[in-house]
N, C-alpha and C positions, 0 to 999 in steps of 0.2 A: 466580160471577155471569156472566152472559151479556153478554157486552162490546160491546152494540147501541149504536145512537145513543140509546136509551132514558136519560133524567136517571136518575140515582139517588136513592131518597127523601129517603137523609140524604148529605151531607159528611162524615166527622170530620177534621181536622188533629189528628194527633199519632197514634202506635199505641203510646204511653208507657200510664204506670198508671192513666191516665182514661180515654184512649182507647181502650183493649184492652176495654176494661169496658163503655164506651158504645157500642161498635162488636158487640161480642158481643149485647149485651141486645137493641139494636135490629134485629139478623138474627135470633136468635132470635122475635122478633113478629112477624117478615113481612117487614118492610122492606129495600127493596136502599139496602147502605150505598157508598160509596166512604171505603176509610179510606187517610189519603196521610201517611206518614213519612219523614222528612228522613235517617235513618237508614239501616242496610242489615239483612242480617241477623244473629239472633242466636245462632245455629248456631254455637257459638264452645266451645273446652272450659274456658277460661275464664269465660265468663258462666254456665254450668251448673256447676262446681265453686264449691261455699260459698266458702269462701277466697277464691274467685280475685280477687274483689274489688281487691286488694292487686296484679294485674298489669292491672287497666280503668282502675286510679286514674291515670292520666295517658296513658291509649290515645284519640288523636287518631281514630282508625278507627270507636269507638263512642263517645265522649265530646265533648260544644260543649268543654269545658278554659276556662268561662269565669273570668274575676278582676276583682274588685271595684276600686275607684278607692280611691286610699288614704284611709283611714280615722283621723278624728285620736282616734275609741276606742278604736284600737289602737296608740298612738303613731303614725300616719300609714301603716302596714303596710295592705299589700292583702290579699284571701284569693284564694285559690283555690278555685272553686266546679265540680267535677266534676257532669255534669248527662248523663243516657244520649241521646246521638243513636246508637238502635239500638231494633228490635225490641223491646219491651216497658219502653221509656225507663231510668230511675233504676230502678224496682223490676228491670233484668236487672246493671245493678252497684252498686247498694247494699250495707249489711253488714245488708240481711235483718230485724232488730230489730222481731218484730213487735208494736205495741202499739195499743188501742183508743182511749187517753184517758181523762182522768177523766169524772166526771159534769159535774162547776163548767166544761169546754171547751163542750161542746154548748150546756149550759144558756146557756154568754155566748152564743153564736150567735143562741140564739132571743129573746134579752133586744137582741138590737143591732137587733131587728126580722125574724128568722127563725123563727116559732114552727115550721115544719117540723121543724127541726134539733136539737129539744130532745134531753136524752138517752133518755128517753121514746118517745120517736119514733125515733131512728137505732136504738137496742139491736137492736130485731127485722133490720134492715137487716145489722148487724155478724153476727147468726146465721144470716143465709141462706148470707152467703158464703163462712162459714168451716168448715175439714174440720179438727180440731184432736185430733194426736197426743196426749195427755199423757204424762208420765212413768212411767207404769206401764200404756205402751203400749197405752192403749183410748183409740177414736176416738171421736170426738164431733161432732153436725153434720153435716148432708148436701150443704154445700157443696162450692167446687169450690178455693179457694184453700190452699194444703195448709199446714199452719201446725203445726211441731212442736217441745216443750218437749222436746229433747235434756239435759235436764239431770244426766242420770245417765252423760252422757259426758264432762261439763266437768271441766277442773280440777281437784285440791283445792284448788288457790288458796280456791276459793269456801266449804271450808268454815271457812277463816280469819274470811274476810269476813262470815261469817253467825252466825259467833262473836262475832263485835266487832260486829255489830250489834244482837244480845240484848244484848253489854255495854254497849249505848250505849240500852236500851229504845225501838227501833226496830220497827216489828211487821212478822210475816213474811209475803208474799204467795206460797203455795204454784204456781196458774196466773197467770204474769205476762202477762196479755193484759189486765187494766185493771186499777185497783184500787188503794189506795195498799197499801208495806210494799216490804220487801225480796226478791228471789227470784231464779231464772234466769229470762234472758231467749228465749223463743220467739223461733221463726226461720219464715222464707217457706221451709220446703224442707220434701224426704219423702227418705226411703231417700238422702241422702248425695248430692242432684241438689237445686239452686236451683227455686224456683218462683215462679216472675216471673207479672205479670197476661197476659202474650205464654200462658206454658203453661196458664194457670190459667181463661183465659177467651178469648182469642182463636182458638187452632189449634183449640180443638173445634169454635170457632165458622165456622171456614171450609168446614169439611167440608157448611154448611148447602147452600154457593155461592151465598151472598148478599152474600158479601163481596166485594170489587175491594180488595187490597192493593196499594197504589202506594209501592214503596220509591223512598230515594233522592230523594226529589219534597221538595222546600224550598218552604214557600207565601212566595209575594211579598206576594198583598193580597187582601183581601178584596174580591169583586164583589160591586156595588148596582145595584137600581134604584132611584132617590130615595133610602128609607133603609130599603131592604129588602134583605137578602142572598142573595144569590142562587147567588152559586160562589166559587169559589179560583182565581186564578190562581196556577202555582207551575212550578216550575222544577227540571227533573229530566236531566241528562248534557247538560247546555248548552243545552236549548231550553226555552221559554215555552210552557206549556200554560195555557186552561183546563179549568173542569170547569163543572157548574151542577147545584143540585141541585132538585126536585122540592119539596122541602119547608123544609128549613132547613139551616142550614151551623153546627157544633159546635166551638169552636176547644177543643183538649185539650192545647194545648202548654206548659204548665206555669207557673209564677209568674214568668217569665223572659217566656220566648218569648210568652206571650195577650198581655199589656201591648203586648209588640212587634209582635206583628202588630196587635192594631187600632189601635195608635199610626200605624203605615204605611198604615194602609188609612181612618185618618181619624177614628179617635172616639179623644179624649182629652181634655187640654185647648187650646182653640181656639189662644189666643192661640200656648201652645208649638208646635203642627203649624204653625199659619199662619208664624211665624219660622221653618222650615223648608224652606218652598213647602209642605206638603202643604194639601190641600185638604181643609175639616173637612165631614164626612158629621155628627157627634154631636161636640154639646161637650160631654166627658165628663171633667173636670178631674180626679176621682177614677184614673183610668187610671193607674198605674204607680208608685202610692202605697199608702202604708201598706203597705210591706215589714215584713217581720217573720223573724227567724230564731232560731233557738237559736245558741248562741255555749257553748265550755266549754274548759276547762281539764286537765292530766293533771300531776300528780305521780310521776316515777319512783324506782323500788325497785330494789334489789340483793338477791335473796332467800336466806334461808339453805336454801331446797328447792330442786330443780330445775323450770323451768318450760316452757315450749313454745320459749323461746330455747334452751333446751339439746336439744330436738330436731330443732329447725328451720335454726338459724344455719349449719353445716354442710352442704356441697352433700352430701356421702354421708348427714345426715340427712332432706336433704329428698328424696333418690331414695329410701330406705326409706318415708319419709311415704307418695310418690307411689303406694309399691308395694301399700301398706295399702291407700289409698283406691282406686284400682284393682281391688283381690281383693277387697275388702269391704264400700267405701263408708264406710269408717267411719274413727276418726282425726282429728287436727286438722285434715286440708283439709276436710272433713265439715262444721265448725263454723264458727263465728263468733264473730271475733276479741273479740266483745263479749258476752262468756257473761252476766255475771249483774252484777245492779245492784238501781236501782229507784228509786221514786219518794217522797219523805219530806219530812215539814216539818223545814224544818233547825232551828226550836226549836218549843215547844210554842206559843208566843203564833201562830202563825202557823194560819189559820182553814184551808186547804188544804196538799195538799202542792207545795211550791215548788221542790225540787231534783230534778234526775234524777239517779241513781249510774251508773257504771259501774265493772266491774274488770276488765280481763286481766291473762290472767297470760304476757304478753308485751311486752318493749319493742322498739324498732324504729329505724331509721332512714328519713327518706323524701328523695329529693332536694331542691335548694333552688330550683334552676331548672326542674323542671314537668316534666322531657324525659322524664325516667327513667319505665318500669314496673312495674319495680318495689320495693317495700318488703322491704328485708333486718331479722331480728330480728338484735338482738346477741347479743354471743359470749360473755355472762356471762348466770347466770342472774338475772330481774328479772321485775319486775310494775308496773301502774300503778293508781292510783285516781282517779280523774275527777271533777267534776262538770258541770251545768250548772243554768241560774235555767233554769223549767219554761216562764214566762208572760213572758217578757220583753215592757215597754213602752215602750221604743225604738223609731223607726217610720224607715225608711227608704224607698227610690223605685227606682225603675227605669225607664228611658225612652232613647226613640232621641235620637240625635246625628246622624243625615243622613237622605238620601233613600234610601239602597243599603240595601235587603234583609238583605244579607249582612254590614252594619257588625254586629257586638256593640251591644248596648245599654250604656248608664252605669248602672253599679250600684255605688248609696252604702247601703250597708245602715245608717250611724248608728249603729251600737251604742256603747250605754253615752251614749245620749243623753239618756236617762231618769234620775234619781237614785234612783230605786228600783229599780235594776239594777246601779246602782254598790252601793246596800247591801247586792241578793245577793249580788253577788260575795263580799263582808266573808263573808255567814252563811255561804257555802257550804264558803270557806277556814275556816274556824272548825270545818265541821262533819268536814272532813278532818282537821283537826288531829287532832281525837276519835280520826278511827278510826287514824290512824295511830301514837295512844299507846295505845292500845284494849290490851289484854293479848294478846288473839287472834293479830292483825298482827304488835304490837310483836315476837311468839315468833319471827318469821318474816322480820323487817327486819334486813337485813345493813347498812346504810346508805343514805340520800337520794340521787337522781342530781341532782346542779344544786338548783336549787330546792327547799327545806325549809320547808313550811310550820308546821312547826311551831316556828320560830324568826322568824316574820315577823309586823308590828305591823300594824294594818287595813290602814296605807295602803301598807305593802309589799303586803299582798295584792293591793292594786286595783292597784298599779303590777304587781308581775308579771302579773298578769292579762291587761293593756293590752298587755304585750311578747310575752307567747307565748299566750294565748289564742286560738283558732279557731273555726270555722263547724262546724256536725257536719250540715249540708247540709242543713237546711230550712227551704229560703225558702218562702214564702208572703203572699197577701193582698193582692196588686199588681190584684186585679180581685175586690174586696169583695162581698161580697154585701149586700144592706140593703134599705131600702126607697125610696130614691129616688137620681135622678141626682144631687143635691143633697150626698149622702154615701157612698155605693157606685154600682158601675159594674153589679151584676147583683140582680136579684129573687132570693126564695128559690125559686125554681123555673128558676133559670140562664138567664134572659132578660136579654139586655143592654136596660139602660135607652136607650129612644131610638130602638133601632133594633128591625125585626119579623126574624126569620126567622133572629135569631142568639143564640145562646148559648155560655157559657165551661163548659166543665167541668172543674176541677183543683184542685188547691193554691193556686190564684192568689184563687178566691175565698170562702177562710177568711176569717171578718170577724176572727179573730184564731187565733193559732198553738197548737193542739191542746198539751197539757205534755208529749209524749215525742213518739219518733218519728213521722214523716207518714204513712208510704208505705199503713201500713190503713188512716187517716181518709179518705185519698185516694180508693182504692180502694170503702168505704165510700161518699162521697159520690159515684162514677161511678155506683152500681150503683143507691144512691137517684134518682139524677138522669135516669137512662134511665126509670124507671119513670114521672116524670114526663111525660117526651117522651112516651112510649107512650099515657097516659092524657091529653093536649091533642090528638093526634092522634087520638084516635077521637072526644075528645068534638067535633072541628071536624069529622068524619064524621057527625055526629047531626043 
């Protein structure tokens, strides 16, 4: 971009998984973007190595490291919520898990008042973007997001697991990119290198030189006139900038950060800003509500096989690993720690599937205090089996507590505030039980670490659940989508209600949380949501 006094047509805030997306699409049409990340870069051999995930999970350098306020559905325990301030956000340290959703996620969307969103409508949106390796290596789609079913390189763990799930008549999901049944899990990578929405969609897009990348730049607030927006102020190596843009200002900084900056910049709800000092632009009481996350659980194994603990725990195993991935890309760093699972009704009475699986065949240790980066496997061989409720309806919030930019926001996620999330938990422990007396497993279980759920009564389940249960990082829904101010904060076409010239794009506004991982529904709704942009700006050229 030519760095004139000239505005830029758009803003974006963020250069995470929405913004890489909505930053690309709209230089792609013509438009000069200014896209401003809080982040640095992500030139790292860690955020390109699959694995490396496991050395960002508490890297201060690209990671907020934000944590939750204690929670009395976890006995009072906080979490820990890893979130990318870097170069292509969560999608550059995530564990990758790529998956579309079922049909019944979209469809609620369009039922909450988004008929855009149906699954009908997004399907074609999910095949533009995706370039999808399968297992007997033919490509599929002429997308740009590289999305490949490794699963002739996982494990045998898995073919335990896929054993005991016939024994449990389970059905099998051969491409796990949507769909109920069991299978391996696809991944955001190609050739043994990460593929974050940064590689996928932004660095080609720069090449247009329509972009202005502004790292390092932390937005303070959002500029108005009256209650139209107009720029960003923000803050980058100690000094106060703004910017102004030409057309409209895109906030993409995820279900965390959108809530927080238009909370600082004045749309939320009145009464809360006004007890702050801030001065309310939009009374938007919806703002910072209706959190939503997945929450789940792991059961540990002693295996009578060897498993990726026995090649990894070992520093002279993990220089051999290195040496592998190195010469050939290939190898456990290559992968992801969460090969293969899937998605199933934990009994038949239940109308969708409500569980997500996971299995490695790795157990680990992680620090308790946050500091460490990273995650050592142990020194016997072991595996674990997971689950999590898909649709949980517990609803928590997120919102500021001052006037400073740079405070962390309160984040009460609520879980298990719901009782029909207390009874998944019941189903889900129940359906572990199964597979852990399964014939397949049972062949393969040396003994339980800790916890044995197959000696435990419902309400042992839910209590351990409450004591070690966790976040498996996907917050969402802090900036809804719907059809009025009344009950969501954005239109089906990412207009914030109340104000002109702004819009959310992210995670933040799911009117509810996708049943498996976020980072493609994400990515999905950026690439949808540019499209719009594109089509109101020509049609206000007519």
């Amino acid at each position: 971009m030519n760095k004139s006094a000239e505005k830029p047509d758009y803003i974006v805030v963020g250069a995470g998984s929405a913004g890489c997306v909505v930053a690309a699409r709209l230089s792609d049409a013509g438009y000069r973007v200014a896209l401003l990340e809080a982040g640095g870069s992500d030139k790292r051999f860690w955020i390109r190595v699959p694995v490396g995930y496991g050395k960002t999970f508490f890297d201060e350098k690209v990671n907020w490291k934000y944590l939750t306020q204690p929670d009395s559905g976890l006995n009072g325990r906080s979490s820990y919520w890893p979130r990318g301030k870097v170069i292509g956000g969560s999608s550059s340290i995530n564990a990758m898990v790529y998956y579309r959703g079922l049909p019944h996620d979209y469809d609620d969307w369009a039922s909450a008042g988004n008929p855009a969103w149906s699954w009908n409508n997004v399907q074609d949106t999910f095949h533009n973007i995706e370039n999808f390796l399968d297992s007997r290596n033919k490509t599929h789609g002429s997308g740009v997001l590289k999305i490949t079913d490794p699963g002739r390189w996982y494990h045998r763990i898995r073919d335990f697991y896929f054993n005991a799930a016939r024994e449990l008549k389970l059905p099998h999901n051969p491409n796990m990119i949507d769909g109920e049944g069991v299978g391996d899990y696809c991944i955001t990578s190609r050739d043994g290198l990460r593929c974050s929405a940064a590689n996928a969609f932004l660095y080609p897009a720069l090449k247009n030189g329509r972009i202005e990348l502004i790292q390092n730049a932390t937005a303070q607030h959002i500029l108005f006139d009256d209650n139209r927006a107009t720029g960003i102020e923000y803050k980058k190596n100690g000094h106060t900038s703004r910017l102004y843009a030409k057309h409209e200002v895109i906030i993409c900084g995820g279900a965390i950060n959108s809530p927080k900056l238009l909370e600082h910049s004045g749309i939320g709800g009145a009464q809360r800003l006004s007890s702050l000092g801030i001065d309310v632009v939009c009374d938007s009481p919806h703002v910072g509500e209706n959190l939503q996350d997945h929450i789940a659980i792991s059961y540990f194994y002693r295996s009578k096989i060897p498993t990726l603990n026995n090649q990894l725990h070992s520093s002279w195993g993990k220089v051999l690993a290195g040496i592998r991935y190195l010469l050939t890309r290939k190898g456990p760093l290559a992968l992801s720690v969460n090969q293969c699972g899937g998605f199933v009704r934990s009994d038949p009475s239940q109308p969708v599937p409500n569980m997500q699986l996971y299995v490695s065949p790795i157990t680990y240790s992680k620090s308790p205090d946050n500091k460490s980066t990273t995650v050592n496997p142990d020194s016997y061989a072991g595996f674990q089996l997971c689950f999590q409720p898909s649709r949980p309806k517990s609803r928590g919030s997120i919102h500021v507590d001052s006037t400073d930019p740079q405070d962390h926001p309160i984040i009460m996620p609520k879980y298990l505030s719901a009782e029909d999330d207390v009874d998944d938990i019941v189903r889900g422990g129940v359906l572990m039980k199964q597979f852990a007396q399964s014939n397949a497993l049972g062949s393969i279980i040396e003994e339980p670490i800790d916890a044995d759920p197959s000696h435990m009564s419902p309400d042992e389940l839910v209590e351990d659940f409450r004591n070690r249960a966790d976040t498996v990082f996907h917050p969402c829904g802090t900036c809804r989508m719907g059809m009025g101010v009344e009950s969501s904060v954005v239109n089906e076409r990412m207009k914030v209600h109340g104000a002109n010239g702004l819009r959310v794009i992210d995670a933040s506004v799911f009117p509810n949380v996708t049943s498996g991982n976020t980072n493609g529904p994400t990515i999905m709704l950026a690439y949808r949501s540019a499209g719009f942009i594109i089509e109101d700006q020509q049609h206000s050229n007519l």
